[in-house]
N, C-alpha and C positions, 0 to 999 in steps of 0.2 A: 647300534643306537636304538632308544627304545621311546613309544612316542606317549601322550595319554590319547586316549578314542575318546573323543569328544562325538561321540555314537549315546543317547541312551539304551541303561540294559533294560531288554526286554522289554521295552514299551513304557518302561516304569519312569517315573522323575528320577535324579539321578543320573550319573555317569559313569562310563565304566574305567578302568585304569587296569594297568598292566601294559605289555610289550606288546607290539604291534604282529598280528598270527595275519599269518595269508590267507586271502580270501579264494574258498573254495566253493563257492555255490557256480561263480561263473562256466566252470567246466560242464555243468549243464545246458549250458547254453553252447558253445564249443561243441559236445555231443550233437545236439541237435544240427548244427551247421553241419557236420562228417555226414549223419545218419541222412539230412534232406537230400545232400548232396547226390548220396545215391540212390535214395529213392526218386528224385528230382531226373540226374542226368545219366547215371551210371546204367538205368532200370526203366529207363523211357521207353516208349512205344511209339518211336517214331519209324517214316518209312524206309533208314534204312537197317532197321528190324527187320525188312519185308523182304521177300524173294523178288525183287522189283528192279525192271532197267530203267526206267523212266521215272522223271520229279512227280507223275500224278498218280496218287491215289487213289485205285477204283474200287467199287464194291464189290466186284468179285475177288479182291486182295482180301479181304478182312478177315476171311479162313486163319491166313496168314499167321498172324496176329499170334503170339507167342503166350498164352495164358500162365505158362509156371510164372516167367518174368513179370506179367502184370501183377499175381499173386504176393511176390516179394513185394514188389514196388509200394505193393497197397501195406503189407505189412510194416517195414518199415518206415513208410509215412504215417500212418497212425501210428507209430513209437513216436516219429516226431513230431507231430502234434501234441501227444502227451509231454514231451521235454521243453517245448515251445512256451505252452501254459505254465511249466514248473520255472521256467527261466522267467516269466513274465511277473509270477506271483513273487518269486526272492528279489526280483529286483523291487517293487513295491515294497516290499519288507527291508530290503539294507541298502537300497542307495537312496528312494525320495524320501527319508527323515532327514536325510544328511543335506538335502541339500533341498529346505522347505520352497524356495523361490523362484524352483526352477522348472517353466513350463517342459522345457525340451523332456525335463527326465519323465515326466508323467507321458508326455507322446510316446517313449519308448515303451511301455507297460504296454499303451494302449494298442499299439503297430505288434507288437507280438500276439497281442490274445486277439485281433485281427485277422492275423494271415492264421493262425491258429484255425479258426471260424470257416477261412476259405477251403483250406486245408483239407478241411475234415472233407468236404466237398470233392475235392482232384485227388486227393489220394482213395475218396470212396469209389470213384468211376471206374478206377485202376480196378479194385475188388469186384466192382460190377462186371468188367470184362473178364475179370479173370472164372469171375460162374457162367457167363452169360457167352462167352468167346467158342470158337470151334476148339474141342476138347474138355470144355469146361464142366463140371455136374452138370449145369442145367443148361447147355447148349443148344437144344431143342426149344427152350422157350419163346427165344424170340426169331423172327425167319432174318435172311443175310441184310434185310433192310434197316430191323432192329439191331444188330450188332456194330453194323456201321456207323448207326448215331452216337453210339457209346466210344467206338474209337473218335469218331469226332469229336466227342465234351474230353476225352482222354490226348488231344493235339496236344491243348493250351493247360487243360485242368490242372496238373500241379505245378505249372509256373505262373500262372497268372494269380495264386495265392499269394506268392512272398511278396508281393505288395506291400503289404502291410512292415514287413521287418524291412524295407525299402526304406521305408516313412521313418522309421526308427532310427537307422542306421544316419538319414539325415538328422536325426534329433542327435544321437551320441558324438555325431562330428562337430553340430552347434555343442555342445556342453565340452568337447575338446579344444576348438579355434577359440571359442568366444568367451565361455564362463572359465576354463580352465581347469574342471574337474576332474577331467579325464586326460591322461597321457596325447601331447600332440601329435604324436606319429601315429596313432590312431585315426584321430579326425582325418589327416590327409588321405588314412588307406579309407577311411571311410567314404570321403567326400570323393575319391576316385570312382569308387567301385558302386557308389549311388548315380555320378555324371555319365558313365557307360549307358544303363538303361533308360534316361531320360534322354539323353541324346536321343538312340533309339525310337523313343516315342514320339519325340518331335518330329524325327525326319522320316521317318518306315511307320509308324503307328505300329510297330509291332508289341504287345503288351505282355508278351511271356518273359521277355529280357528279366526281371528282378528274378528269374527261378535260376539263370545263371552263373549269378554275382553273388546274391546274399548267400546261399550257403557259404561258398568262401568268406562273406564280410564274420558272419557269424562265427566259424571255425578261428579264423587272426583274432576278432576282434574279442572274444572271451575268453583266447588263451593271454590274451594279451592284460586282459584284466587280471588274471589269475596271476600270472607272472610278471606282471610291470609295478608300475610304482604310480598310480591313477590313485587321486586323492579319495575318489568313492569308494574304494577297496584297500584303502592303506587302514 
């Protein structure tokens, strides 16, 4: 069956017509879910990286501290920070014409170049450690007290960014339950995998939870655009 895109071309008045082609931008967005994920969880510099018996982290551990891995980590978080922004920008370009009325789609744009912002931040601390770490080029620069503040901003630094695709992710599940735009089995895996880290905050104040979950909302929820039948992508 073949539908008209009730989309204008290019920006222009006008409408376009022909068979409805799959929408391929959102795979960008899907990348960047895969790529945070492991920069995020897979490449974390948590303590049990550490040659450590016990839950506390002391400052004589910080030697410890694995610089090739924080190296990737930083690498691959700034990949996705780039794909973050590229997902933020197409979506502004092919889903809010489509749908002029609708605040939620604009919070989504906004929630991505957000954590984007933070982003660049937590995955830059990762690269800080990884010069500044025992083994690193410039290892020497700061003494074991310096090093250890850097794994501290490195605890929380890249999960306390996806904040922002948090906020989003509530937005895309309102435009699924309530306007209808987007496929429902989405909004629910949405609106799941958003109630996890606020739970969280409520009860633990823990504020890294959104580093988590969104990667995985972002992986489903953009393959899912690609391949479903969501009115903003039909």
């Amino acid at each position: 069956m073949t539908y008209t895109d009730p989309s204008p071309v290019d920006g222009r008045t006008g409408w376009g017509e022909g068979p409805v082609r799959r929408a391929y931008w959102p795979l960008v967005g899907a990348a960047a879910g895969l790529l945070g994920g492991i920069a995020t969880l897979a490449l974390d510099l948590h303590l049990s990286d550490l040659n450590n018996d016990t839950d506390t982290m002391t400052i004589d551990q910080v030697g410890e501290v694995n610089v090739t891995i924080a190296r990737l980590s930083f690498l691959a978080g700034y990949i996705t920070v780039a794909l973050l922004l590229i997902t933020a920008a197409a979506w502004r370009r092919h889903v809010e014409p489509r749908v002029p009325g609708s605040t939620a789609a604009r919070v989504v744009s906004g929630g991505l170049t957000a954590s984007a912002a933070a982003l660049t931040l937590g995955y830059g601390w990762k690269g800080a450690m990884a010069i500044y770490g025992d083994g690193g080029p410039e290892d020497t620069a700061f003494d074991q007290q310096g090093q250890y503040i850097y794994f501290m901003l490195n605890d929380f630094g890249s999960f306390i960014g996806w904040l922002g695709v948090l906020i989003a992710a509530g937005a895309v599940s309102w435009m699924a339950l309530r306007e209808r735009t987007i496929s429902r089995w989405i909004g629910w895996v949405g609106a799941a995998l958003v109630a996890l880290p606020v739970a969280g905050f409520i009860i633990m104040s823990v504020p890294g939870l959104p580093g988590i979950t969104m990667p995985v909302w972002m992986l489903v929820t953009f393959l899912g655009l690609t391949f479903g039948k969501s009115t903003i992508t039909r």
